[in-house]
VMD Tcl script that draws the C-alpha trace (Angstrom):
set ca {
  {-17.81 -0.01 10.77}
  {-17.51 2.34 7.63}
  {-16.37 5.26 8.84}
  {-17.96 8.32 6.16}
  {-16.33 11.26 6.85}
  {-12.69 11.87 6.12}
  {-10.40 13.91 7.39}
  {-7.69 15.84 4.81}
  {-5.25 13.56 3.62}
  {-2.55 16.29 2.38}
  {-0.54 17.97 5.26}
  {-1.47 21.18 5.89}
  {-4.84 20.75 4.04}
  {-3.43 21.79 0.82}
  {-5.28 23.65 -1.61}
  {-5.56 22.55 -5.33}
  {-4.23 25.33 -7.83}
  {-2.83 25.11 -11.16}
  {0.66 24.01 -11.94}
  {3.28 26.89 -11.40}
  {6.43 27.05 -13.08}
  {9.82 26.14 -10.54}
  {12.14 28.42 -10.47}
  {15.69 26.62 -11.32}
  {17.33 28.54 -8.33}
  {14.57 28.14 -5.69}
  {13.53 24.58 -5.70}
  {9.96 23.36 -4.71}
  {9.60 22.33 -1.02}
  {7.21 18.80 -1.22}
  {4.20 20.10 0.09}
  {4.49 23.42 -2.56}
  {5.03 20.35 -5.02}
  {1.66 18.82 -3.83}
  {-0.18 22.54 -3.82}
  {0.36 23.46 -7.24}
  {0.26 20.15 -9.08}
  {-2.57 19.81 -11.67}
  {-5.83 17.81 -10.81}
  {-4.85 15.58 -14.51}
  {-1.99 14.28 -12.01}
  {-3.98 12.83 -9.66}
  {-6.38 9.45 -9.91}
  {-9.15 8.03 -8.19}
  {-8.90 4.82 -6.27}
  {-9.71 1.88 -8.24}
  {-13.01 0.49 -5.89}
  {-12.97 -2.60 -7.90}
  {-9.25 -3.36 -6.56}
  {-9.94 -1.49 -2.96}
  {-10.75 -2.95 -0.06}
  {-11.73 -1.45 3.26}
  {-11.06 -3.31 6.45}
  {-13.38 -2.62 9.47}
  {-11.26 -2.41 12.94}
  {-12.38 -1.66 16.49}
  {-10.52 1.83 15.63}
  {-11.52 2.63 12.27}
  {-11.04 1.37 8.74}
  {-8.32 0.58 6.88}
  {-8.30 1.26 3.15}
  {-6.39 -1.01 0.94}
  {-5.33 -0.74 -2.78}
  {-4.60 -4.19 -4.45}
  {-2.37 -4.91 -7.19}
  {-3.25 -7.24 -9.56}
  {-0.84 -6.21 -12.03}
  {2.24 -7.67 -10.36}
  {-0.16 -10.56 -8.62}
  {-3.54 -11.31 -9.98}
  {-4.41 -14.30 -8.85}
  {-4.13 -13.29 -5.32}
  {-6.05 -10.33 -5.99}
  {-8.49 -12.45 -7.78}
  {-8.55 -15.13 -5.01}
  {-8.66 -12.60 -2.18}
  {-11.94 -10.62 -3.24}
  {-13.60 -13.45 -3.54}
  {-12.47 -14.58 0.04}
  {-13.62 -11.18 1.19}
  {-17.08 -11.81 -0.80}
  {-17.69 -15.01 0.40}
  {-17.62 -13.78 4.05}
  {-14.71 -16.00 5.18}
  {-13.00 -13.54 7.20}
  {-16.26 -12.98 9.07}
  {-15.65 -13.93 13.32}
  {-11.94 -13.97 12.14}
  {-8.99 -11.69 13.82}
  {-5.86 -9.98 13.63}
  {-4.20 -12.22 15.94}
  {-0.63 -11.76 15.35}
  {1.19 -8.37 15.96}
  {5.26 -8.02 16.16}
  {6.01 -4.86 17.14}
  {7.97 -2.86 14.58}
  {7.56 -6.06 12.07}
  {3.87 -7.27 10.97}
  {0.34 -8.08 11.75}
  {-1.40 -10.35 10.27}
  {-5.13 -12.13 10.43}
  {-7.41 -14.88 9.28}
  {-7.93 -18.05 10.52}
  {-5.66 -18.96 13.18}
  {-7.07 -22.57 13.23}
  {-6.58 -23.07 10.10}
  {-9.54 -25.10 9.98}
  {-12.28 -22.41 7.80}
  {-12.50 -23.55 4.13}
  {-13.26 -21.15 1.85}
  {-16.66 -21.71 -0.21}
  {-15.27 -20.78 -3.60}
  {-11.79 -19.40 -3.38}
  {-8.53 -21.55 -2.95}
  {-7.20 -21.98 0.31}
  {-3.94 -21.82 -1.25}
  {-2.55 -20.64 -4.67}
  {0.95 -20.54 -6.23}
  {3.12 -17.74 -5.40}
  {3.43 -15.11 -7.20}
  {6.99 -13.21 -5.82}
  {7.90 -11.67 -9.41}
  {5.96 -10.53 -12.36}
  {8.27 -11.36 -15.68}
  {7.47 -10.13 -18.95}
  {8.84 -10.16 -21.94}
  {9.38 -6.01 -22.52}
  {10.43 -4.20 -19.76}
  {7.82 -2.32 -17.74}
  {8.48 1.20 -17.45}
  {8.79 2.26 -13.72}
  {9.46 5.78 -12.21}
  {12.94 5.22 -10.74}
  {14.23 6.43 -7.52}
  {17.94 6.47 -6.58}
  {19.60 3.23 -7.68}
  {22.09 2.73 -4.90}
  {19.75 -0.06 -3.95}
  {21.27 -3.10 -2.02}
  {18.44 -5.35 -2.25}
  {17.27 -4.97 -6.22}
  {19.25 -3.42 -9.63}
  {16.30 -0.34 -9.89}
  {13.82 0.43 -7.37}
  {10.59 2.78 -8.37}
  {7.07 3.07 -8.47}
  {4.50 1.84 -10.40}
  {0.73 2.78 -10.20}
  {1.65 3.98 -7.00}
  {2.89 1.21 -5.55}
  {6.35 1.11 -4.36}
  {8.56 -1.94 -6.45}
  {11.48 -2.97 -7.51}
  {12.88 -4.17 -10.86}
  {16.40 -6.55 -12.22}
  {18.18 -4.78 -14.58}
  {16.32 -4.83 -17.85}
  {13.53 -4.27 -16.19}
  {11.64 -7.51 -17.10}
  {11.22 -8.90 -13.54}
  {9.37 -6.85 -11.37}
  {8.28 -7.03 -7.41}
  {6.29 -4.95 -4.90}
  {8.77 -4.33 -2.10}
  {8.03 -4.59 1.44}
  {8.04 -1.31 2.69}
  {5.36 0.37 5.75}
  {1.81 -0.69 4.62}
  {2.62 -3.20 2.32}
  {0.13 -5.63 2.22}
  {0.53 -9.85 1.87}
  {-0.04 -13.35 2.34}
  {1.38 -15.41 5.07}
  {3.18 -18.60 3.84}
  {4.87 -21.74 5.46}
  {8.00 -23.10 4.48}
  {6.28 -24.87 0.92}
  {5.94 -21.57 -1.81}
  {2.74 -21.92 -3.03}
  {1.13 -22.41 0.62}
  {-0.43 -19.14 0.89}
  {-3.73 -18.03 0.07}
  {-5.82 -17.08 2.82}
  {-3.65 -15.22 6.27}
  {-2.54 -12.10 5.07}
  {-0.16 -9.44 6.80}
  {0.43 -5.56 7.01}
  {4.19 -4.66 7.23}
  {5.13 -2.47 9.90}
  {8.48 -0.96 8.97}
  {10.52 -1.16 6.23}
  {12.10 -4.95 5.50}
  {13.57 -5.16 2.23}
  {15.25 -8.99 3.01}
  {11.48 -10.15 3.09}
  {11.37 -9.20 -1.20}
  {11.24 -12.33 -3.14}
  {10.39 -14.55 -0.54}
  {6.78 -13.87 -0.49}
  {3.84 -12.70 -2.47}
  {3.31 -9.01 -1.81}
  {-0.37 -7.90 -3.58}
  {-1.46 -4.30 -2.28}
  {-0.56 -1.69 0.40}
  {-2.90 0.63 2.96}
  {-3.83 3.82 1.43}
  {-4.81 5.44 4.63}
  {-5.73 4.00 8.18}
  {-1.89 2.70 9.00}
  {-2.83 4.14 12.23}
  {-5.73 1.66 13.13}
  {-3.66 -1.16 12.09}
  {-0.77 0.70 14.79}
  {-3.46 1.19 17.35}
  {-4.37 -3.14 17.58}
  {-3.91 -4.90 20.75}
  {-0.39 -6.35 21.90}
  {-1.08 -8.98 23.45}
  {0.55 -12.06 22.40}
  {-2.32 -14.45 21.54}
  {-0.88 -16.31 18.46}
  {-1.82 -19.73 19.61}
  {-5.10 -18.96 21.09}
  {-8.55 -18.93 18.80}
  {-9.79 -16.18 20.55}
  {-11.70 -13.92 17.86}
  {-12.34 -10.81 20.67}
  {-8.78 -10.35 20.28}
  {-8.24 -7.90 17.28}
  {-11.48 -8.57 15.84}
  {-11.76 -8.03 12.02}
  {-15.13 -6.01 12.09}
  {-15.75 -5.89 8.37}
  {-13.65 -7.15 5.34}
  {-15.66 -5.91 2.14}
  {-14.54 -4.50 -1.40}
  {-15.05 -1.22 -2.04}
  {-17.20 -1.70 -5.39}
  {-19.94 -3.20 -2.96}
  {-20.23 -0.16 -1.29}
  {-22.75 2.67 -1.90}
  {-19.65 4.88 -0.11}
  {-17.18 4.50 1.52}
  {-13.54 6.04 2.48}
  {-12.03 4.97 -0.60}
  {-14.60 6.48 -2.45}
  {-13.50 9.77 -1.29}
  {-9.60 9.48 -2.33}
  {-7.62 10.28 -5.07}
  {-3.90 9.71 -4.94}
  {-1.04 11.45 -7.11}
  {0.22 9.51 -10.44}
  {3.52 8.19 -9.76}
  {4.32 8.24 -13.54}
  {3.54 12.54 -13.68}
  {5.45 15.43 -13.69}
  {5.07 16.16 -10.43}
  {5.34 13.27 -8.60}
  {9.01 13.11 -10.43}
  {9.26 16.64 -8.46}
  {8.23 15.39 -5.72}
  {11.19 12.64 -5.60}
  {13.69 15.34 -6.66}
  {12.09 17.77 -3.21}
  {12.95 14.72 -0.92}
  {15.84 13.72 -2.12}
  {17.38 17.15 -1.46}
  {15.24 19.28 0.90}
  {14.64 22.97 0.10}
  {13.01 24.30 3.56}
  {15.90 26.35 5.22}
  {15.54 23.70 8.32}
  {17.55 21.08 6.46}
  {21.41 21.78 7.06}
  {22.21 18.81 5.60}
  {21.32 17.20 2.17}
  {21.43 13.52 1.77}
  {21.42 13.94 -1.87}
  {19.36 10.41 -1.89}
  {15.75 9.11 -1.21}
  {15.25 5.16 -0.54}
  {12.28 3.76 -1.94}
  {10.78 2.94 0.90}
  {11.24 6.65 2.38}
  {8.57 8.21 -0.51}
  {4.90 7.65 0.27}
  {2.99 8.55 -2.80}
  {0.46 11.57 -1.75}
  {-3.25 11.19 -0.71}
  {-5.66 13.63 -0.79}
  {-9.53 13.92 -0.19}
  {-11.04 13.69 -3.83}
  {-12.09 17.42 -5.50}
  {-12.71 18.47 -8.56}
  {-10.07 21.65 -10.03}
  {-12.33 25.06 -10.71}
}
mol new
graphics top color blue
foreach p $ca { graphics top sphere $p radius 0.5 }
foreach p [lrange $ca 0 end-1] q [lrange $ca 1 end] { graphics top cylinder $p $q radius 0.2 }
display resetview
């Protein structure tokens, strides 16, 4: 069910317009920081590492990460290409926590993927990779950032770095053994930092968080019943002649203006606010969408 048109992804339905100097005095509100940001600061979804999953409601749109995780990304398109999560469900949903689909039974075998693969909780490098930080009064990691838009967090030097399970974060299902995960994947459904480190975290929805919201209650977690939360299409968005990720571009979380944008929320400007907090949590920043266009 691929869904063509799409509605505007920027509050407000923002216009594009070149980059206007901030006046030291009068700080940017973060929607003026969206409006006047320059189209150079904003990318184009990656269709080779999107994926677009077909609900009852809609579709989801999902960016993967195979920076921080590539085999999963690696193992997961082809499970998506092969068809196995065709007849298969979302049929687990905790209020508040996850949902998360595939194969119930646990009886499908993949044709060519792995049915499980070694975890892959922390990417460690030699040099440090280069995040942009957020506030560090972080209880669950040293530095805490983003990195090709995805929300992460990083030890001190920098060297080990993890995707952090905030809203929309996207990831496999394990047991109790590590590296028994590979083919029941999750959507978080709040913000739960204790679950970084424990599992392999590989991508996060774009847009359609509200289709994944909308899915049945029921409790059904023991029944193979594919009508319940059926998974209506599972394909990558490179397959696709078009589709909604074709259609978004989202802002560079290494630009100017996204490092504006942090500094709007940590402090807002709107004359509302009678309070500043005078700090921003990681997961409290969603990196800004819009519908792709071109700047005149």
């Amino acid at each position: 069910m691929i869904r063509k048109p799409l509605i505007s992804l920027v509050v407000g339905a923002l216009a594009v317009t070149s980059t206007v100097s901030q006046s030291n005095d009068k700080p940017l509100s973060p929607a003026k920081v969206i409006a006047q940001s320059s189209q150079n600061e904003w990318r184009a979804l990656d269709l080779e590492n999107t994926l677009i999953l077909s609900l009852n409601t809609g579709d989801v749109v999902i960016e993967l990460n195979p920076l921080l995780a590539p085999n999963h990304v690696a193992n997961f398109k082809t499970l998506v290409r092969e068809g196995f999560y065709k007849d298969l469900n979302i049929y687990r949903f905790v209020e508040g926590f996850v949902a998360q689909g595939g194969d119930i039974s646990e009886k499908k075998q993949p044709k060519t993927a792995s049915k499980s693969i070694a975890a892959e909780f922390i990417k460690t490098t030699q040099k440090p990779i280069a995040i942009q930080l957020v506030d560090p009064q972080d209880g669950y990691a040293d530095k805490t950032g983003f990195l090709n838009g995805f929300a992460v967090a990083q030890n001190a030097t920098g060297t080990q770095t993890w995707q952090t399970h905030c809203i929309g974060n996207f990831a496999m299902a394990r047991g109790n053994e590590l590296d028994s995960g590979g083919t029941e994947f999750y959507v978080i459904l709040g913000n739960h930092r204790y679950l970084d480190l424990n599992i392999t975290s590989f991508g996060r929805v774009v847009t359609g968080i509200e289709h994944i919201q909308r899915l049945d209650r029921k409790a059904k977690t023991t029944i193979e019943d594919v009508s319940f939360n059926p998974i209506r299409n599972f394909v990558v968005a490179a397959d696709l002649s078009d589709s909604p990720a074709h259609n978004i571009e989202v802002m560079k979380t290494n630009s100017d203006s996204f490092k504006q944008y942090i500094e709007s929320r940590r402090n807002r400007p709107e004359p509302w606010f009678h309070h500043q907090a005078n700090y921003i949590d990681v997961c409290g920043l969603n990196v800004p969408k819009r519908a792709k266009t071109t700047e005149k």
